[in-house]
N, C-alpha and C positions, 0 to 999 in steps of 0.2 A: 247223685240221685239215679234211682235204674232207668232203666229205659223200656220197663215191661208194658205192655201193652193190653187193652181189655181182653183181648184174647189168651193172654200167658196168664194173666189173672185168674181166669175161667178156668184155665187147663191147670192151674198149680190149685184152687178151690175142691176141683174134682178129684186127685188126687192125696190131698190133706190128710194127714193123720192126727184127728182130734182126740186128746186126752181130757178125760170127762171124772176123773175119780176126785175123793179128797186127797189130800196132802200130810201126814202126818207123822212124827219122828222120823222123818227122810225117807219115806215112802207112799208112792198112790194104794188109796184102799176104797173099797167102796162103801157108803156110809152103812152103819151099824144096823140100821134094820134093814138093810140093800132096798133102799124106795129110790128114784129117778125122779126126774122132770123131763120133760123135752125143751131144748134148745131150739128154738125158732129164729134163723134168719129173716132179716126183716127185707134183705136185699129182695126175696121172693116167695117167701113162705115157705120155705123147706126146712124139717128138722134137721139139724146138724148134728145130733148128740144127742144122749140120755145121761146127763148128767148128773150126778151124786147128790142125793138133798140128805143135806145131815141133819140131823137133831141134837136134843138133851145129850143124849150119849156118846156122840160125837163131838160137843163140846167138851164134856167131860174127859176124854181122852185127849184130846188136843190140849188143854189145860194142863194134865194133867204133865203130858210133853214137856208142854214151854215152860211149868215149872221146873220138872225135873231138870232140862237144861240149864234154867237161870241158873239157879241153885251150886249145878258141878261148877260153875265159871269158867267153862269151856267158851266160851263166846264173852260174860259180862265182864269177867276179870281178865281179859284176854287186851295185853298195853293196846291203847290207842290207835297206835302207828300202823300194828298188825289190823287191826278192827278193818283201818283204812284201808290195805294193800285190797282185802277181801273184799270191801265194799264197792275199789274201782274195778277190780276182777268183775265182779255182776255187771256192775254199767256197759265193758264191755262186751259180755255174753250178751247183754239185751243188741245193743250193735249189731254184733254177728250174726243174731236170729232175728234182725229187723224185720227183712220182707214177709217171716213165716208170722212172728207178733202182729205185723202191721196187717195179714191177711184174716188174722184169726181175728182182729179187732171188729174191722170192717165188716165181719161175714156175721160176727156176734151180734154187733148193735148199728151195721148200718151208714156210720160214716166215710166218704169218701176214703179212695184207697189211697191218694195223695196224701191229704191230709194225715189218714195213720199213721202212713210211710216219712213225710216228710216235716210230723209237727210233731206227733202221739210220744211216737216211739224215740225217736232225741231226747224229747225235752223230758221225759221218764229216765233213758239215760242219766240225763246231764243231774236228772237229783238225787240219783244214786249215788252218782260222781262230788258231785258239790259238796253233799253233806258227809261223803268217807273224807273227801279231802280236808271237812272244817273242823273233823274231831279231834284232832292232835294236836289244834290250835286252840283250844278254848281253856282258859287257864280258869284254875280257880282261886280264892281268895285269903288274904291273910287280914283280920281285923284290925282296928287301930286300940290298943291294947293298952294298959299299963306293964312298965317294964319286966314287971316277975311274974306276967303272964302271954297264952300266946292264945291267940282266937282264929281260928282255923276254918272255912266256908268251903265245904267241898261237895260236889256234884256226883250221885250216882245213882244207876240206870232205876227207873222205876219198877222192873219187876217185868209181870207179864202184861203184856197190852192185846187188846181187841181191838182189829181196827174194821170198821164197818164203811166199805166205799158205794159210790153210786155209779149206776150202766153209763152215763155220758161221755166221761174220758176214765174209762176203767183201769186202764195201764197204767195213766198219770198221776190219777187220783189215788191209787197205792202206792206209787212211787213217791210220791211228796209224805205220803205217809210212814212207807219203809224205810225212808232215808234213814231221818232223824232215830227214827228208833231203834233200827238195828244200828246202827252207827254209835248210837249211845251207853249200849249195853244189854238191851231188851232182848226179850224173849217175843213173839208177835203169835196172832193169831189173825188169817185174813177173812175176813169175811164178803165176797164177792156178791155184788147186787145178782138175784137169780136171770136175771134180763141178761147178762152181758158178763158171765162170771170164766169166760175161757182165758184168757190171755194170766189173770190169776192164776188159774192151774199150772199154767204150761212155766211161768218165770218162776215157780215155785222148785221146779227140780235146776232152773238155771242158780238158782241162790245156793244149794247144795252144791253144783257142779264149780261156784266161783269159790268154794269153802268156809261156809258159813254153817256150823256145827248141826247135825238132826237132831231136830224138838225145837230148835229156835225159831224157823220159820214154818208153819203151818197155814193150808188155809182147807175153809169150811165152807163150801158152795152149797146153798138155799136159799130158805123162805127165811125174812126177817121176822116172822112170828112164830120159827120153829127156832133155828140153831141163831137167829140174830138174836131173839130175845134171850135165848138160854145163855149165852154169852154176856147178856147185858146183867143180866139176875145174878150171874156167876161170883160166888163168895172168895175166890183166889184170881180172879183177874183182878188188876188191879188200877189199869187205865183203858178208860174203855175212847176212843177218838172216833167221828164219824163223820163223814160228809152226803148230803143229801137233803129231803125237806124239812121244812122248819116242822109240820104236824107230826112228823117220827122224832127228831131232837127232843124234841119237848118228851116223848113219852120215853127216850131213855132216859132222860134226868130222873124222871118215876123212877125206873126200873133201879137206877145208881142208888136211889135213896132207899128206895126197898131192899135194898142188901149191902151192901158192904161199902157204902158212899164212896166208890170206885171214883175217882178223876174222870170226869165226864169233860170233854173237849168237840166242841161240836162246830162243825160250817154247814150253815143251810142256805136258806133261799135267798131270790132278792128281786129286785123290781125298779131297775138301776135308769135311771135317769141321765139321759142323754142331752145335755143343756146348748144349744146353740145361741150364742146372742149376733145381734145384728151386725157387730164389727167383728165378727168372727175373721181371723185374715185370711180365707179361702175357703170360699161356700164349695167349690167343686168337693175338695176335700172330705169334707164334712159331710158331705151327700153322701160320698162312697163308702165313708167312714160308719156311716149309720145304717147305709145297707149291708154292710159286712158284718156288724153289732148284732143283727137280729137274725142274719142268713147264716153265716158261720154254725158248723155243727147242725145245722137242722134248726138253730133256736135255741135248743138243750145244753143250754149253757147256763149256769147260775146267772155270770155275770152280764150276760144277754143285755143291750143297748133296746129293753120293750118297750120305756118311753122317751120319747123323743120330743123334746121340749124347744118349741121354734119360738121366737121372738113373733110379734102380731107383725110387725111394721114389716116383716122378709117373709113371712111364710108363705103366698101365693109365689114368690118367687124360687123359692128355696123348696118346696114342697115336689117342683117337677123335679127338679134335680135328685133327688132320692129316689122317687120313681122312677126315673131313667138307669140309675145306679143299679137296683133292685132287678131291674130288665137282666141283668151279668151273672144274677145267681138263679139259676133253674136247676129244677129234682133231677135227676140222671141215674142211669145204673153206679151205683158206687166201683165197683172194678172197672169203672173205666177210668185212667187216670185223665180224661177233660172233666169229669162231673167234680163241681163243688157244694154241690146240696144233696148230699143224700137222702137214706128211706130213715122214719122216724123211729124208733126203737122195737115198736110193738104195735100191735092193733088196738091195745087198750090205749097205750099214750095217742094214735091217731085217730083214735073218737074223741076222748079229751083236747084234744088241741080243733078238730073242729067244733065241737061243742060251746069253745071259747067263741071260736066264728058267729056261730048263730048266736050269740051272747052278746056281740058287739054288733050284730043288726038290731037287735030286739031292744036293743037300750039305744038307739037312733045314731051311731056312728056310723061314717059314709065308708063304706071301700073303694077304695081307691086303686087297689092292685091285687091280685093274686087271691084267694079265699077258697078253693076248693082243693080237693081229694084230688089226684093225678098217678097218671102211670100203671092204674087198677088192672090194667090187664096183665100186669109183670106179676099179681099174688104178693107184691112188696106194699111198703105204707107211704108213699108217699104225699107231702101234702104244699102247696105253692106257698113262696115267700108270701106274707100276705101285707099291706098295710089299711089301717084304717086311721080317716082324717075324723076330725070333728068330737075329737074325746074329749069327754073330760075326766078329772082326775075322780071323780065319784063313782065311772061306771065298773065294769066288772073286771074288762078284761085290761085296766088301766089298776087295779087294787089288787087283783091277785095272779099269780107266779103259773103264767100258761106252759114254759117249757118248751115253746116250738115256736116256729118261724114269723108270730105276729108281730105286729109294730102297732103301736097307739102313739098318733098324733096329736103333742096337746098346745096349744096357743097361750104365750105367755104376755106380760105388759112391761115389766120392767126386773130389774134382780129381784129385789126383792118377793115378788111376785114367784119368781123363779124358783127364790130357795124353799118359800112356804110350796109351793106344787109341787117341788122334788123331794122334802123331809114328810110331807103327809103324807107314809107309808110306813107301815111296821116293819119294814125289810130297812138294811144299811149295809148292803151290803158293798154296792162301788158308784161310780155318777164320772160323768164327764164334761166339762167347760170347753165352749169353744169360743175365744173371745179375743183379740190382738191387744187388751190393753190389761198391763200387767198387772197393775194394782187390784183389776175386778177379777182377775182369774185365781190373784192369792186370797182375797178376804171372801168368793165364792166357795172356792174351796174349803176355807177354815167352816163356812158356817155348813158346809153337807155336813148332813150326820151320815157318814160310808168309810168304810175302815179303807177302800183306795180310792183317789180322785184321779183324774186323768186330766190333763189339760192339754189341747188342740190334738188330742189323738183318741183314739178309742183301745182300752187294755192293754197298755203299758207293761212295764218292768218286768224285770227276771229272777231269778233265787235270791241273789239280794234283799229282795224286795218282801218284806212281810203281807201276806193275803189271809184275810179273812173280814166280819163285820162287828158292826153294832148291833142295837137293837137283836130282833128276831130273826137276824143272822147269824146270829151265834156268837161264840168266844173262840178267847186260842186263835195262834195265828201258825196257818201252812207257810213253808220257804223263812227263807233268811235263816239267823241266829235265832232269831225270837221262837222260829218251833223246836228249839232242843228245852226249852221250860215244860212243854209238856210231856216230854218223856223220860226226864230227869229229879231228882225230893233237891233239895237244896240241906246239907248235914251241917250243923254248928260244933263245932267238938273246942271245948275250953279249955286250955291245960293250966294249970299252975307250976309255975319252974321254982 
């Protein structure tokens, strides 16, 4: 790990060279009608960039790229083996250029420089790495036949894909996505939330430089009702993958079905319930564990620990202990490598996250900790860890997906009680049991409805591990095997001998 200090941060900040263009057949250009946005640090309110906002036209070129690449099989017909060398060649370029990624993350959207440095940008790595290394492995199938025939099950790459990420973990959240796809054959097209669309640009010439053919990877920095939706409308994409809110998933399945019923694969929101039961085998734990659940990232984490579901017979007890917990994460300048709460993304997301605030006084939950705007003289967003006791599962900020650092405390009576407070929610997305007796932490588990369960920890497993939801969290799952189904047709081919 470096040993940079908030000052080297500052002084590498200032001199930065930001590349702000699109990406397209192996070159930066600027979008087609030459329109911008500005790039707003949230660290301070300084613009960083004028950054490329594509349109229609610029999807249109992009498309029309990653077809023509699929198509040569310069990249999809390219054996395996090879796919792989290239795909760990990237993982290591991301490596190399850690501290510049991890600076440009931070300065995008706000996240601790540690954290960048020492979570973002690895674990982006390592799923570059994981899934070039799992392509060589994945065999395909021979049917169970009669003898004078032979039934054949073979795997290939789905064509061109859109993939549409969100500003929280923007490096990560393409890299879980670029894995599987280029790794499987794809053609890609990135689309960068306009919040937080740098660190996209910039691994886009590293994907070129580790040898990954021009027109296969492209990406298209804007507005998701300019070039996202033109992308989604688009009659030659042909899998469109996205991670973000459940009310924008919902309206690309529209858009999939308004044209060319493209493969829609979508991860959205959640409202993840944090289950503590009374025998939990260590309340400190679990305190710290819950304050990290909702402080981590600012809050702006899908899988965010927002509700906190205490047992009635420990919660006076067990309620200081999370508060105490919660004291460990405080807002800070993000380039300082002690700060672990950074600024929240934007000024729009930090009226929305207080606006939760006043939401959860006005419907009679108590605060207990943190609740205001902070640091306002830095021109940055920040806003305190916040918790509120006294919720229940009917109020607002206990039903819908804040995004940022609140916590709703809600009092339970027995499991059962538990599972019905933790499944009445349209989200399913994850949940966690903390409980020393084995038999309630497996039959808890089975009954969450949350595609991951956690038990006595909070956000568990690694590539292995398939991530995504139920419900109105969507389908398709990110990591593991399981995400090469979505960038792959499954081919039957019959012979008769």
């Amino acid at each position: 790990m470096t040993t940079l200090t908030r000052s080297d941060w500052e002084q590498r900040a200032k001199t930065l060279k930001i590349e702000s263009r699109a990406f397209v057949q192996g070159e930066y250009s600027d979008a087609s009608a030459g329109a911008t946005f500005d790039c707003i640090s949230p660290v301070d309110g300084r613009v960083l960039a004028q950054v490329a906002s594509c349109d229609q036209a610029d999807a249109d070129r992009a498309v029309k790229a990653a077809r023509a690449a699929f198509e040569s099989g310069a990249w999809s017909r390219l054996a395996p083996a090879k796919r792989k060398a290239v795909m760990i060649r990237f993982a290591d370029l991301l490596k190399e250029n850690a501290e510049e990624l991890a600076l440009l993350e931070t300065l995008d959207m706000g996240k601790p420089i540690s954290d960048a440095l020492g979570i973002d940008v690895p674990a982006a790595a390592n799923a570059l790495r994981w899934n070039g290394e799992a392509i060589d492995k994945i065999y395909d199938e021979v049917a169970a036949t009669p003898h004078h025939e032979l039934g054949l099950v073979t795997r290939e790459p789905v064509g061109v894909v859109a993939a549409i990420v969100p500003w929280n973990f923007p490096l990560l959240m393409s890299c879980w996505k670029l894995g599987p796809a280029l790794a499987s054959g794809n053609s890609v097209i990135l689309k960068p939330s306009e919040k937080s669309p740098l660190t996209a640009i910039r691994v886009a010439r590293l994907a070129l430089d580790a040898g990954i053919p021009a027109g296969v990877f492209n990406v298209l920095p804007g507005y998701g009702h300019t070039v996202g939706k033109a992308l989604a409308l688009h009659m030659d994409v042909d899998t469109l993958v996205f991670t973000g809110s459940t009310r924008i998933a919902k309206q690309l399945m529209i858009y999939a079905g308004e044209s060319n019923m493209k493969r829609v694969w979508l991860e959205a929101g959640g409202k993840s319930p944090n289950i503590v039961f009374a025998d939990a085998p260590d309340l400190q734990a679990a305190a710290e564990s819950a304050a990290s659940a909702i402080a981590f990232n600012q809050g702006e984490v899908c899988t965010a620990g927002s509700r906190l579901l205490v047992e009635r017979s420990i919660k006076d007890r067990f309620l200081p202990l999370v508060i105490e917990a919660l004291k460990g994460w405080k807002a800070g300048n993000p380039l300082d490598p002690a700060t672990n709460v950074g600024a929240l993304v934007d000024t729009q997301q930090m009226d929305t996250v207080l606006s939760y605030i006043e939401a959860g006084h006005a419907d009679g939950a108590t605060l207990v900790a943190g609740g205001k705007r902070t640091l306002e003289e830095t021109g940055g967003t920040y806003v305190e860890p916040t918790i509120f006791d006294g919720v229940t599962n009917a109020m607002k900020i206990a039903r819908e997906e804040i995004f940022g650092p609140v916590l709703s405390v809600i009092a339970f009576d027995d499991v059962e009680d538990a599972i019905r407070i933790a499944n009445d929610t349209p989200y399913g997305l994850a949940a966690a049991v903390w409980t020393a007796n084995l038999s309630k932490a497996h039959l808890t588990a089975k009954a969450l409805r949350a595609g991951s369960v956690w038990v006595n920890q909070y956000d568990g497993g690694d590539m292995t591990a398939p991530f995504g939801g139920f419900k109105q969290s969507g389908n398709g799952r990110d990591k593991s095997l399981h995400a090469f189904d979505k960038y792959t047709e499954l081919k039957a081919t019959w012979i008769k001998l």
